[in-house]
C-alpha positions in Angstrom: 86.3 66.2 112.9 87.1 69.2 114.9 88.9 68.6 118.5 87.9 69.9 122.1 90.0 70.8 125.1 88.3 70.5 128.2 90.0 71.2 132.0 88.8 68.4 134.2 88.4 69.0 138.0 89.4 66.1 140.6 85.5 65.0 140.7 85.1 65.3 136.5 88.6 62.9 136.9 87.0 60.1 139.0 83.7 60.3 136.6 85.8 59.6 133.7 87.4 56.9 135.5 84.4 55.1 136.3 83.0 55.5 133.2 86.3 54.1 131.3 86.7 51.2 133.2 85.1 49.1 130.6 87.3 49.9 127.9 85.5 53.4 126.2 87.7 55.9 125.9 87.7 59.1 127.4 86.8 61.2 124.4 83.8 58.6 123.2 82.7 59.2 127.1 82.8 62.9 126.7 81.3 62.6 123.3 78.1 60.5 124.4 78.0 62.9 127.1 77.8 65.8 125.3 75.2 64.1 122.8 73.2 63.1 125.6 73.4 66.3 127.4 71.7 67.6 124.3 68.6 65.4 124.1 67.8 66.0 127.7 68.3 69.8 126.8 65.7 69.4 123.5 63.7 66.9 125.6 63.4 69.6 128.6 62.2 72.6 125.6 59.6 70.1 124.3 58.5 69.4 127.6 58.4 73.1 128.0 56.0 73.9 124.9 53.8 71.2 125.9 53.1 72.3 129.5 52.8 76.4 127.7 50.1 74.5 125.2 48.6 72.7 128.1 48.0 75.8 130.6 46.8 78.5 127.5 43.0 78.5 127.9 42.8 79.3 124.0 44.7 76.3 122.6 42.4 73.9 125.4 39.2 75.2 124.0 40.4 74.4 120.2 41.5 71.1 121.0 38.4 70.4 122.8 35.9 71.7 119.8 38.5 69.4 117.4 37.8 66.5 119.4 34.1 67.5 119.4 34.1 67.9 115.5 36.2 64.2 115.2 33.2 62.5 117.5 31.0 63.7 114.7 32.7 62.4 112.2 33.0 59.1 113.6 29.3 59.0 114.4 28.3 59.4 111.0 
């Protein structure tokens, strides 16, 4: 496990204060917050992709024939 030196600013301080206060210690705070940091990143560029499928007329129209062809199929 490699090691990570951060500077911390008077309002960083009082974060890791309150988020120690029931016994974590700082560097499993700073490590959940780093993990968490990047699922919100990966969740945001999912997020992103869908809304890009979502808005492109030519992916809409595919989806829409699938669906169409998948009513069929269940009629059957």
């Amino acid at each position: 496990m490699s090691s990570l030196t951060i500077r911390t600013d008077p309002e960083v301080e009082r974060a890791l204060e309150s988020l120690t206060r029931e016994g974590q210690s700082r560097s499993e705070v700073a490590r959940a917050a780093i993990l968490e940091a990047e699922r919100a990143h990966r969740r945001a560029r999912l997020r992103a992709e869908a809304e890009a499928l979502r808005d492109d007329p030519a992916d809409v129209a595919a989806s829409r024939e699938l669906a169409a062809e998948m009513d069929a199929i269940r009629a059957w």
